[in-house]
N, C-alpha and C positions, 0 to 999 in steps of 0.2 A: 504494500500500500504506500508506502513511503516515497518508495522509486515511484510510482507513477505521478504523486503529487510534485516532486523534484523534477522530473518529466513534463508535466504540465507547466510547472513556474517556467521552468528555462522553453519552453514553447513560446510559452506568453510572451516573454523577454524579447526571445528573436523578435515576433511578430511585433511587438509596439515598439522598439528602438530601431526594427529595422529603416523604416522611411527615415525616420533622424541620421541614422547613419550614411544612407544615401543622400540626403542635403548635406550632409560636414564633408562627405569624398567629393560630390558638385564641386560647392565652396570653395574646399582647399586645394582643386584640380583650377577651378576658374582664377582662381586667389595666386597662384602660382604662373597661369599665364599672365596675369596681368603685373607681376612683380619683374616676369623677364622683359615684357615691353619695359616698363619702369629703371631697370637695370640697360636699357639698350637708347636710353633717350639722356641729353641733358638737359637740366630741367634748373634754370639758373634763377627762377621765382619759387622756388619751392612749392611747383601746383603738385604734385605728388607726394608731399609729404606724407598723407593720412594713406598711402599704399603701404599698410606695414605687415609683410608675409606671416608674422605670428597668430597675428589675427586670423580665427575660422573663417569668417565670412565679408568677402568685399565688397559684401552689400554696404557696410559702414563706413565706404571711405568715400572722401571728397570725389563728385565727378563719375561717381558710379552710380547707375540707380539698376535694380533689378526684380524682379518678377515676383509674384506670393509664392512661389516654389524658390526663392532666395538663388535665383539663376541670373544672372546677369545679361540685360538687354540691351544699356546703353551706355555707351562710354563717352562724355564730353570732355575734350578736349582743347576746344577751339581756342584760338588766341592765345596761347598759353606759355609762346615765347618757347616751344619743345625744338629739343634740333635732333636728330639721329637717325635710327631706321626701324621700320614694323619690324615684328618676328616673326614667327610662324605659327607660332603658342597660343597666337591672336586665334587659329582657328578651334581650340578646346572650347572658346566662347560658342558652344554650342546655339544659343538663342540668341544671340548678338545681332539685332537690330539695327541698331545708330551706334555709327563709329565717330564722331565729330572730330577732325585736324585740321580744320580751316587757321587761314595765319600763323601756322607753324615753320618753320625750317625739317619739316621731315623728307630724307631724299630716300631714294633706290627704291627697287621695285615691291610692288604688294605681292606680299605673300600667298600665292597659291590655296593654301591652306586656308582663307579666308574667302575660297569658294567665289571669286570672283574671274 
């Protein structure tokens, strides 16, 4: 009897932490592309400061806004004085909607991986 009750909790467990765990692997998969763009740009106004890779979810940082499933749709960027180049990481942004880089300094080509 014991085992099956032990058996049922860690049932339970999977089944109601599993979608949590699927948004923190999203998050920290989306949270990570956007930390290499971040790493692949100079950003001489500190508009990326709040990209901080420790952070689960980059729903929280400046310039990011993203979905009620905490998935990342839009990345504003514009004006933002950026100089360097896309990555290709850009394309993990699975639902990535609006890319904004107007008035930047970004050169060389878009990444493939961003399905364009």
């Amino acid at each position: 009897m014991e085992s099956r009750v032990g058996n049922s909790l860690c049932l339970w467990l999977i089944l109601v932490a599993h979608p949590l765990w699927m948004i923190m692997v999203l998050s920290n998969m989306e949270g990570d592309a956007l930390h290499s763009l971040r790493a692949n740009l100079e950003d001489p106004n500190n508009v990326l400061q709040s990209w901080d890779p420790t952070l689960v979810n980059p729903c929280t940082w400046f310039h990011v806004t993203c979905n009620n499933e905490n998935s990342v749709i839009r990345v504003d960027l514009g004006n933002a004085a950026l100089s360097g180049q896309l990555v290709p990481q850009l394309g993990l942004l699975k639902n990535l909607q609006y890319l904004e880089l107007y008035s930047n300094n970004i050169t060389g080509p878009i990444p493939s991986e961003l399905g364009i």
